[in-house]
BAFI-3210 file (N, C-alpha, C; in Angstrom, 3 decimals, decimal comma, padded with zeros to 6 digits):
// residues 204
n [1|2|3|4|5|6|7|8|9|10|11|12|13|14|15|16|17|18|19|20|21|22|23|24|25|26|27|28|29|30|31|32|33|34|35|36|37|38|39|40|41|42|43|44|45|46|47|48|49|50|51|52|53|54|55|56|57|58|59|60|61|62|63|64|65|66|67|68|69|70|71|72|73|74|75|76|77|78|79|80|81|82|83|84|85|86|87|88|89|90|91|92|93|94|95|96|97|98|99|100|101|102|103|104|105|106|107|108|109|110|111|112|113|114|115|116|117|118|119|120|121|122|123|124|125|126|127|128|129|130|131|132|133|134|135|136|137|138|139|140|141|142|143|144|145|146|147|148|149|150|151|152|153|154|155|156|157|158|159|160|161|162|163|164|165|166|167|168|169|170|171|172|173|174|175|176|177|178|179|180|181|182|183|184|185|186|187|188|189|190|191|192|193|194|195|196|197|198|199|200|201|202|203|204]
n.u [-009,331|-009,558|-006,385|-005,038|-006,751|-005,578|-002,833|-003,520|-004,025|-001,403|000,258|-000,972|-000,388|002,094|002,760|001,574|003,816|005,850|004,964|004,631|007,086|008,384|007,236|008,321|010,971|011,442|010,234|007,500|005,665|006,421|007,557|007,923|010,666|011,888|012,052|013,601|015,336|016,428|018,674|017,071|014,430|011,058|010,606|009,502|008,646|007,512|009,771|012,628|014,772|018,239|020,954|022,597|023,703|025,967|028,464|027,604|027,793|026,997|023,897|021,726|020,232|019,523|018,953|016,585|015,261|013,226|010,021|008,743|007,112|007,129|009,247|011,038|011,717|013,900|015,083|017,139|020,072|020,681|021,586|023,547|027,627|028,201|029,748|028,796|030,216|031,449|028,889|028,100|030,130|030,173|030,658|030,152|028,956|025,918|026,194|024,038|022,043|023,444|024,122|022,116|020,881|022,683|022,220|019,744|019,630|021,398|020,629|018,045|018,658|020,091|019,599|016,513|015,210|013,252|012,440|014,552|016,809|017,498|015,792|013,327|013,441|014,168|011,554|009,382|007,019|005,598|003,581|003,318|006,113|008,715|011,230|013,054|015,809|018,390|020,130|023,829|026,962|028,532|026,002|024,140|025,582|025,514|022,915|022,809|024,607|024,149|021,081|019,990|021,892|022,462|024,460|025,884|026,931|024,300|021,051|018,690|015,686|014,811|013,220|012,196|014,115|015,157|016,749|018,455|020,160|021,080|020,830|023,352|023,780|026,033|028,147|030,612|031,521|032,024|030,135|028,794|028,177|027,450|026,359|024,770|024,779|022,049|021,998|024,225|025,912|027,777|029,369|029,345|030,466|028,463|026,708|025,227|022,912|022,102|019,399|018,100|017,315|015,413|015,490|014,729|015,847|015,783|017,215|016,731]
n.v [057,768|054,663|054,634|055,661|053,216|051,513|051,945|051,961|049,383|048,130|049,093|047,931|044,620|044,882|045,841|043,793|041,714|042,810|042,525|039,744|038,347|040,219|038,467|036,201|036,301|036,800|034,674|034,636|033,506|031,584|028,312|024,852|025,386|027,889|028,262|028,641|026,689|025,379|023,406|021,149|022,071|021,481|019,573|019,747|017,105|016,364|015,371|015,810|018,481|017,936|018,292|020,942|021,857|023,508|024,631|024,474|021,978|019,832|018,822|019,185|021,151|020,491|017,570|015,212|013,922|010,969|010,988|009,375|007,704|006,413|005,030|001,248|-001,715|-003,876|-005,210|-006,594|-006,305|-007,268|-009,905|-011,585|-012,706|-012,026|-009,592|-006,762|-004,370|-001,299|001,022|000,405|000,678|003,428|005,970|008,949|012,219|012,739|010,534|008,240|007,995|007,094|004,514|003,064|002,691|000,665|-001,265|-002,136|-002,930|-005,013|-006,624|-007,215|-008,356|-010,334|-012,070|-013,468|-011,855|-010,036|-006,979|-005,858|-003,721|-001,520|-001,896|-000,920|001,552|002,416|002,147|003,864|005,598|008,929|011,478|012,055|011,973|010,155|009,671|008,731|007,502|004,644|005,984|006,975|006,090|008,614|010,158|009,151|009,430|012,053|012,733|011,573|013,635|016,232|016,474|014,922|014,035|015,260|016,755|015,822|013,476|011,549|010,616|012,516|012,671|014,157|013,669|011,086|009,116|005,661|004,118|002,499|000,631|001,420|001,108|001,863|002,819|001,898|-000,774|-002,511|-005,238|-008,496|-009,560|-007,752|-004,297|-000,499|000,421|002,458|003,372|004,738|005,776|006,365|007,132|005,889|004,655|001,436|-002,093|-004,333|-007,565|-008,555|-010,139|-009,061|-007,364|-004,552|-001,282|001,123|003,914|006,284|008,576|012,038|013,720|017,205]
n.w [-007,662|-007,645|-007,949|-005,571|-003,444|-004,659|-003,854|-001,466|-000,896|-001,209|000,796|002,842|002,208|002,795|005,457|006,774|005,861|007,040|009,988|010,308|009,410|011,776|013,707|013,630|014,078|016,547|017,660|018,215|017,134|015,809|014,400|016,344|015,169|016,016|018,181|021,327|023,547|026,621|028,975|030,173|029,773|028,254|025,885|022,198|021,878|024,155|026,037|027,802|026,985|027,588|025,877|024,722|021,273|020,810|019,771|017,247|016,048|015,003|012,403|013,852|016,774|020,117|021,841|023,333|025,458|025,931|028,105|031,086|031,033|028,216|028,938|029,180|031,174|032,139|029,593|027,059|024,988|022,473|019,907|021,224|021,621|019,071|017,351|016,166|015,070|012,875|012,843|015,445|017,202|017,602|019,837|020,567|021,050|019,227|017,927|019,282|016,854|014,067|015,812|016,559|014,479|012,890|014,737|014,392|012,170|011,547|013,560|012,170|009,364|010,318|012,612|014,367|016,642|018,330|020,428|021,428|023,021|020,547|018,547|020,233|020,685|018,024|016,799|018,471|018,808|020,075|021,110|018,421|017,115|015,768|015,428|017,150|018,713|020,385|022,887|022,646|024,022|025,112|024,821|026,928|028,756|029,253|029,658|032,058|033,589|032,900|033,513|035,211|037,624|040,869|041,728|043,941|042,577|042,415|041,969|041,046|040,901|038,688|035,039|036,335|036,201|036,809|039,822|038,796|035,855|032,627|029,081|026,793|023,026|022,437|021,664|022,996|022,763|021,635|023,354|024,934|025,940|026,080|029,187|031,881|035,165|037,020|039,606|040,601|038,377|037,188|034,528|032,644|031,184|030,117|029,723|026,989|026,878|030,149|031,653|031,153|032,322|029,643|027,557|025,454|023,283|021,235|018,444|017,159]
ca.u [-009,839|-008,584|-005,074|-005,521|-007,263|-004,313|-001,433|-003,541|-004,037|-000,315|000,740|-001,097|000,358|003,625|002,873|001,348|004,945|006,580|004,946|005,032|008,809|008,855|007,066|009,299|012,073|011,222|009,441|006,590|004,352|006,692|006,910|009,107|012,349|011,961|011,702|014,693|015,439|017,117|018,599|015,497|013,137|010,461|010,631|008,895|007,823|007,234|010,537|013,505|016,253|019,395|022,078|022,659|025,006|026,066|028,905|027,112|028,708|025,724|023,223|020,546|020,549|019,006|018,810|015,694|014,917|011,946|009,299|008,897|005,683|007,739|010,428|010,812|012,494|014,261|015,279|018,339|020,875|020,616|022,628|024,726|028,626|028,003|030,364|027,935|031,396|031,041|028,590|027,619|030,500|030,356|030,003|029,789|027,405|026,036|026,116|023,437|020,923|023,754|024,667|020,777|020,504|023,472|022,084|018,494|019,599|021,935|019,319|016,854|019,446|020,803|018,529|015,159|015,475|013,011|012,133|015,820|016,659|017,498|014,391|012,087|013,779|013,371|009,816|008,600|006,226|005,090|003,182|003,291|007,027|008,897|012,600|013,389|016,852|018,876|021,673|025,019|027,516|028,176|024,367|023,609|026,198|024,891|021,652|023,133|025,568|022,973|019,562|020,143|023,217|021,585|025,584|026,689|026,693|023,141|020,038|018,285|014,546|014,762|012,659|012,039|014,555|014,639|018,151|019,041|021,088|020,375|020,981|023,401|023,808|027,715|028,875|032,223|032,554|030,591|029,123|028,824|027,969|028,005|025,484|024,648|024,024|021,495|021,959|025,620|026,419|029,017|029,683|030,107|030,369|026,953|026,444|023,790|022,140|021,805|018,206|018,647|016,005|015,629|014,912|015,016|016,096|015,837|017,625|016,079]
ca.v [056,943|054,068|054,450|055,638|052,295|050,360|052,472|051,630|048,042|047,330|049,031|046,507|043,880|045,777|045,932|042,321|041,024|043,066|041,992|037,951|038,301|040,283|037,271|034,838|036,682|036,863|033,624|034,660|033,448|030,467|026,767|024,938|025,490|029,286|028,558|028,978|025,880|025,480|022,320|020,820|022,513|020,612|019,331|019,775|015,638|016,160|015,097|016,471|018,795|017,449|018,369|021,976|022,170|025,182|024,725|024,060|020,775|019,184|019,335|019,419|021,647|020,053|016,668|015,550|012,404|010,647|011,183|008,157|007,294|005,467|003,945|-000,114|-002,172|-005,258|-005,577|-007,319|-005,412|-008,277|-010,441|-012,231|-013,709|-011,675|-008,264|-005,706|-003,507|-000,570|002,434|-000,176|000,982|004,933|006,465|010,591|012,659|012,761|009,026|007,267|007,407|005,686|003,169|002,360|002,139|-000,404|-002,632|-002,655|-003,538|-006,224|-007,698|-007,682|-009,178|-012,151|-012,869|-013,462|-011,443|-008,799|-006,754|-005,545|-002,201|-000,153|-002,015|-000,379|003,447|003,240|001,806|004,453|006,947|009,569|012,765|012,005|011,794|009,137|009,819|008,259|006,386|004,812|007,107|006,382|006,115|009,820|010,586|008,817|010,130|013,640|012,553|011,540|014,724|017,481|016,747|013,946|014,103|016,225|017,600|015,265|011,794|010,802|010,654|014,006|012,216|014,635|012,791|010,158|007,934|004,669|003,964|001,222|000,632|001,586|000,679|003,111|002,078|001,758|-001,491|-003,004|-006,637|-009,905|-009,866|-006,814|-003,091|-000,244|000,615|003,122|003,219|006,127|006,044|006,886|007,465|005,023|003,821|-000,061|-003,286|-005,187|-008,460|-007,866|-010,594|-008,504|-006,875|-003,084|-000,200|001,715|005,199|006,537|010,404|012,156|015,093|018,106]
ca.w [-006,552|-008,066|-007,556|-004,063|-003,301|-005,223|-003,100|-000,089|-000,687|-002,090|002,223|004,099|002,234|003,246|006,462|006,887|005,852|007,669|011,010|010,007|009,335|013,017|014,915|012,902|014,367|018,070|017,536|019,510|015,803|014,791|015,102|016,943|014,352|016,453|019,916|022,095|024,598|028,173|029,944|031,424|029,464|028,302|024,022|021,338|021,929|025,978|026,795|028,420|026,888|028,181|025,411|023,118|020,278|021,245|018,874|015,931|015,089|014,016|011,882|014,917|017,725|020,578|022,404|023,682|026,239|026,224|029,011|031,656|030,504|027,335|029,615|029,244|031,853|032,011|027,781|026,240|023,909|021,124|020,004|022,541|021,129|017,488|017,145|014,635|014,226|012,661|013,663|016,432|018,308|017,851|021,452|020,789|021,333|018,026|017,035|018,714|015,711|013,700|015,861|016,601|012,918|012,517|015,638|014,481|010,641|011,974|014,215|011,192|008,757|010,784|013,565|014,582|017,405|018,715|021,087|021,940|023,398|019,796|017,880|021,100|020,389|016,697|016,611|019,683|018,396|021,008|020,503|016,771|016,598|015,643|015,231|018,125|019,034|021,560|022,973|022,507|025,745|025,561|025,137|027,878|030,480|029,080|030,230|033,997|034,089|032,796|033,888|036,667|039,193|041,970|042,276|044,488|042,117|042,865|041,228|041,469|040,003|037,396|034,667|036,464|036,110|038,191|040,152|037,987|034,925|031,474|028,022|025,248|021,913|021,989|021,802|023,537|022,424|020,706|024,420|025,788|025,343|027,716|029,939|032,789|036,521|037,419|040,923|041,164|036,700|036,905|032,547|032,728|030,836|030,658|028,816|025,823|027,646|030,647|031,351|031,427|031,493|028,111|027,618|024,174|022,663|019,688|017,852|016,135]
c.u [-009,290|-006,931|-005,082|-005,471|-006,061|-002,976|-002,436|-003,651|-002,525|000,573|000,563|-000,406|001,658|003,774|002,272|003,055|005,443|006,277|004,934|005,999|009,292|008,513|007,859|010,472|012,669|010,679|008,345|005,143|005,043|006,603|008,443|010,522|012,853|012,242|013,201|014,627|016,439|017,382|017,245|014,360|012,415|009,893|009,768|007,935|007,576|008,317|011,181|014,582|017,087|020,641|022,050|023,714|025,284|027,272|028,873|028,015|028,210|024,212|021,613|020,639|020,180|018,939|017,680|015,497|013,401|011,023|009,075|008,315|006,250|008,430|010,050|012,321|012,940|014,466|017,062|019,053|020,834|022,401|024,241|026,224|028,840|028,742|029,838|029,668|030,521|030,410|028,448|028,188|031,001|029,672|029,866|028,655|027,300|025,810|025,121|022,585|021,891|024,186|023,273|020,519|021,339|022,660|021,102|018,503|020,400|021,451|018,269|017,501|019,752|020,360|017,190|014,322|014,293|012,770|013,533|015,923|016,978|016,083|013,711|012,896|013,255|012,176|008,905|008,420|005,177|004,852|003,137|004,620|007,607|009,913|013,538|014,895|017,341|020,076|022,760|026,133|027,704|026,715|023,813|024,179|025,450|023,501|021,912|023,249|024,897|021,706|019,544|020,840|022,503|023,397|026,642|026,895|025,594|022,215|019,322|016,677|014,031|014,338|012,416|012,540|014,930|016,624|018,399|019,968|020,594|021,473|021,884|023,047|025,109|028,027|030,501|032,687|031,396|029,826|028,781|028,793|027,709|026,743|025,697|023,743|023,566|021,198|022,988|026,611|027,548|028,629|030,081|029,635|029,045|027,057|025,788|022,772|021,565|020,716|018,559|017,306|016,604|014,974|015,696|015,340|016,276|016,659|016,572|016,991]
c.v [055,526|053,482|054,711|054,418|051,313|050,535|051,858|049,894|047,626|047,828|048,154|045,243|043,868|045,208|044,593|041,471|041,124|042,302|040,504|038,009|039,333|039,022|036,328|034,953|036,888|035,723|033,368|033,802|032,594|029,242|026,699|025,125|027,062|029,001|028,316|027,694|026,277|024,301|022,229|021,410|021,437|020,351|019,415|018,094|015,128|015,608|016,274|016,780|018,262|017,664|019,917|021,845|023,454|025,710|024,468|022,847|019,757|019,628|019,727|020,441|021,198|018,353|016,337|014,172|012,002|010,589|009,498|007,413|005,817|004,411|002,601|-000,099|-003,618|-005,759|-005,849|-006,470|-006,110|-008,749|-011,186|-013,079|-013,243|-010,284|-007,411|-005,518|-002,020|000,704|002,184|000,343|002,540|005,030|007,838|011,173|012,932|011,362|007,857|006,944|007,070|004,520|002,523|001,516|001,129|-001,492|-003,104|-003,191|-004,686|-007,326|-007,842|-008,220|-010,844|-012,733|-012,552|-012,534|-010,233|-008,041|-005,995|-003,572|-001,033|-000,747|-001,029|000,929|003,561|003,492|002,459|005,485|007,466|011,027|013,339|011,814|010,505|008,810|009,482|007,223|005,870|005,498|006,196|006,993|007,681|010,482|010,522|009,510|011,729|013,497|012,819|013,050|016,413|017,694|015,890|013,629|015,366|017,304|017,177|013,671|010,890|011,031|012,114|013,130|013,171|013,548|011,439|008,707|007,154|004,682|003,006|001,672|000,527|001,519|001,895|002,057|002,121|000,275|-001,285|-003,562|-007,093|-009,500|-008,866|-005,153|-002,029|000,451|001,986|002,905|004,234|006,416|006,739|007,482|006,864|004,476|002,082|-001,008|-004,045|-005,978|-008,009|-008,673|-010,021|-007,978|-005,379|-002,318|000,522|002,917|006,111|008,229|010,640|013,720|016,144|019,509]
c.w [-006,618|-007,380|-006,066|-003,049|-003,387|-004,075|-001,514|000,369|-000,398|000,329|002,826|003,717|002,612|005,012|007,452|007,255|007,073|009,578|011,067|010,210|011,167|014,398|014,570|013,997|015,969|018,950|018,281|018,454|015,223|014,945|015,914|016,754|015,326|017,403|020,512|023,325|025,558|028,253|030,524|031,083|028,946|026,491|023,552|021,471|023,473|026,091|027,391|027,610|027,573|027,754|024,390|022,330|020,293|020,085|017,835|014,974|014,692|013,009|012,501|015,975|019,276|021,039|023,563|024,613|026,403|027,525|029,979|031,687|029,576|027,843|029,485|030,254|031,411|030,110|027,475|025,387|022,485|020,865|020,306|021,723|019,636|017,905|015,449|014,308|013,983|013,646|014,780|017,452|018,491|019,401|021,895|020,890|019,862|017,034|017,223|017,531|014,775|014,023|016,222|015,477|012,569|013,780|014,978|013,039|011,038|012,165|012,766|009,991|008,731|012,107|013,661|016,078|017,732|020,141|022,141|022,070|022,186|018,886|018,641|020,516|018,921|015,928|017,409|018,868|019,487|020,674|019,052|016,314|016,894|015,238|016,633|018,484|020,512|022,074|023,260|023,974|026,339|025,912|026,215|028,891|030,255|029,925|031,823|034,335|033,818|033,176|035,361|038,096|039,643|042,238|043,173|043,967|042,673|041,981|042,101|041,159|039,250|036,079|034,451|036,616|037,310|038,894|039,748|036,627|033,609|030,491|027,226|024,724|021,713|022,485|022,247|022,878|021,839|022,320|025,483|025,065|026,765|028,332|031,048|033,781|036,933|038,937|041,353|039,513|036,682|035,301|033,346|031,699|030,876|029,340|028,271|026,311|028,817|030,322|032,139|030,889|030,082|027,937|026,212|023,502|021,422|019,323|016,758|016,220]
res [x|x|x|x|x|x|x|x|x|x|x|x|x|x|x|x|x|x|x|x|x|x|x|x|x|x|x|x|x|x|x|x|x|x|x|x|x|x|x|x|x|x|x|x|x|x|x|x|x|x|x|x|x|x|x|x|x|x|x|x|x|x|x|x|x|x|x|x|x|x|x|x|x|x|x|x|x|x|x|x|x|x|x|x|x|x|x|x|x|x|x|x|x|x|x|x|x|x|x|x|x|x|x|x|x|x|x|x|x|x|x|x|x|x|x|x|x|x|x|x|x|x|x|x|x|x|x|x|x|x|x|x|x|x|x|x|x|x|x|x|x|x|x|x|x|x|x|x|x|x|x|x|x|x|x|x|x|x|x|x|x|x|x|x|x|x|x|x|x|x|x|x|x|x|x|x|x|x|x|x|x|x|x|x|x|x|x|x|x|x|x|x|x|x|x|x|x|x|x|x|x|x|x|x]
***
């Protein structure tokens, strides 16, 4: 009776696994490392998909935009007449969270400066997360050219965004860095002085 008992216990644990390791696998029972995204679906931190690595050439899969709720308007790039260098002026998809990380160590180095458009991305915590950056010039047009152009170079108001001009994180020059127009996705030139909306994304 015994053994019986033992052979019937030692199945269910069998058969326990086995169905864990099938919801894992279908991810109908996992977290979000499982779940399967779309363009325009809706993130793990309420934003907006906007980018896949489809060719696995990072260590993330996913690109996520912050919801419009977060959005700031009218903010400065920092440091006006000063050239960071460096990651400051990576512009792939892929680079803003290090060129955030070179502006916002810069700015906290050698000026007194806050409140500038990569401080607000890396200090935004929403829905508990908090890996937040500002996108870098590719990031951003990804943003326009996958979730926003209606098809004909216009704003579709796909999440929300205003028809104005927004902030990457790719520096140009000492006085300038490059920006975007979400009415028409024209890339351009904008002083760091310039006041530009800010809308922040994260990778996972």
């Amino acid at each position: 009776m015994k053994r019986k008992h033992f052979v019937l216990m030692i199945a269910s644990i069998i058969a326990m696994i086995l169905f864990s390791v099938g919801c894992s696998l279908d991810g109908s029972n996992g977290d979000s490392g499982d779940t399967v995204y779309a363009i325009g679906d809706t993130g793990p931190a309420g934003g907006i998909i906007f980018y896949i690595d489809t060719a696995d050439e990072h260590p993330w899969t996913y690109l996520e935009v912050a919801p419009v709720s977060t959005e700031w308007a009218s903010k400065e790039w920092g440091d006006y007449n000063t050239e960071i260098g460096g990651d400051a002026g990576l512009t792939g998809i892929g680079d803003g969270q290090a060129a955030t990380d070179a502006i916002v160590q810069h700015l906290a180095d050698n000026t007194s400066e806050t409140d500038r458009a990569a401080q607000l991305c890396n200090t935004l915590s929403h829905n508990s997360y908090d890996d937040w950056f500002l996108p870098s010039h590719d990031e951003l047009n990804a943003i326009w050219d996958n979730i926003v152009d209606d098809g004909e170079d216009a704003n579709s108001g796909v999440g929300g965004f205003a028809n104005g001009n927004y902030w990457s994180s790719s520096e140009l020059a000492s006085d300038g860095a490059w920006s975007q127009t979400f009415y028409d996705g024209d890339q351009n030139f904008s002083s760091k002085i310039s006041l530009r909306r800010v809308r922040a994304v994260r990778a996972f």
